[in-house]
DRENLUM-251629 format. One record per residue (C-alpha): y, z, x; residue in one letter. Coordinates in steps of 0.25 Angstrom, whole numbers, padded with zeros to 4 digits, always signed. Example, Ala and Ser with C-alpha at 12.3 -4.5 7.8 and 13.67 -1.06 7.14 Angstrom:
-0018+0031+0049a -0004+0029+0055s 
***
This chain:
+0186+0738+0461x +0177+0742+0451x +0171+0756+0452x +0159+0765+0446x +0169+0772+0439x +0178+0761+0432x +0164+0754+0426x +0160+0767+0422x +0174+0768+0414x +0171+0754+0410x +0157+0754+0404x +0156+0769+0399x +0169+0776+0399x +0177+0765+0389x +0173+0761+0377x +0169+0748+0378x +0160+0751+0387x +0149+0744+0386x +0155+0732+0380x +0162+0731+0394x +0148+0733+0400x +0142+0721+0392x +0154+0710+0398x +0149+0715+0412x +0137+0714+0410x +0138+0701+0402x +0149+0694+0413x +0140+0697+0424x +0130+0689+0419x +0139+0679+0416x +0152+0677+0415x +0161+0674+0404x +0172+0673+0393x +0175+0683+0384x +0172+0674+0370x +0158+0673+0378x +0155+0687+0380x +0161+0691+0365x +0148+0682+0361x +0138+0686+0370x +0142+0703+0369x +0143+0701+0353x +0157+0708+0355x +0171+0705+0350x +0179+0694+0357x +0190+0706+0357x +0181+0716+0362x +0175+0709+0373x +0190+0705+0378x +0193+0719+0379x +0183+0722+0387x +0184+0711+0396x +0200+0714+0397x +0196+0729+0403x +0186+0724+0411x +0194+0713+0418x +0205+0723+0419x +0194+0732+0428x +0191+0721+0434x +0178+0722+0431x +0179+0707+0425x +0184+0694+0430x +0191+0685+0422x +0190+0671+0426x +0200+0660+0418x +0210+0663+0407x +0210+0666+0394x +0199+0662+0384x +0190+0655+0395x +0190+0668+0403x +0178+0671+0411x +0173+0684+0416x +0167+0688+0427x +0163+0702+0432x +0171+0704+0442x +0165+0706+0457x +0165+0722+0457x +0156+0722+0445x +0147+0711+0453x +0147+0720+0464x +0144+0735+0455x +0136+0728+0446x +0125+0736+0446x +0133+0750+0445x +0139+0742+0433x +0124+0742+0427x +0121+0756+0432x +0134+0762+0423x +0128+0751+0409x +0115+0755+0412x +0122+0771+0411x +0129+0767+0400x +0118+0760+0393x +0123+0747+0390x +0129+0753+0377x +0137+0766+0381x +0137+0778+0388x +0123+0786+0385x +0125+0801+0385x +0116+0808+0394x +0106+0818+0385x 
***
């Protein structure tokens, strides 16, 4: 299960942050390989693996086939939290933690 907590550590308490926020928000519109999303976030074949390796070990993604041909998919708990999954990117601001003035 998914809690508040563990996509607040996810999206603003790890670097990588907002890389990982991106993929959500990218395999929730529609889902995909890792070679896709590398082209479609402009980010680093290597990059875009780690992230996907830390969210699938959350199981906050949804691999689908094996090996290169893998699909991802958000898994049903970010479906169903989705919108306290744009509340914390919204916090965020889609590129890091703002500070408070």
């Amino acid at each position: 299960m998914i809690t508040k907590r563990l996509l607040w550590w996810l999206l603003a308490g790890t670097r990588g942050g907002t890389n990982r926020a991106r993929i959500i928000m990218a395999l929730h519109e529609f889902p995909s390989n890792a070679n896709y999303l590398a082209e479609q976030l402009s980010l680093d074949y290597k990059t875009i693996r780690h992230h996907i390796d830390v969210l699938v070990e959350h199981e906050v993604l949804i691999p689908q086939g094996e090996g290169y041909g893998t699909i991802y998919f958000v898994s049903e708990d970010i479906e169903n939290s989705f919108e306290e999954f744009v509340a914390i990117w919204e916090r965020i601001g889609k590129t890091g933690l703002k500070k408070k003035k």
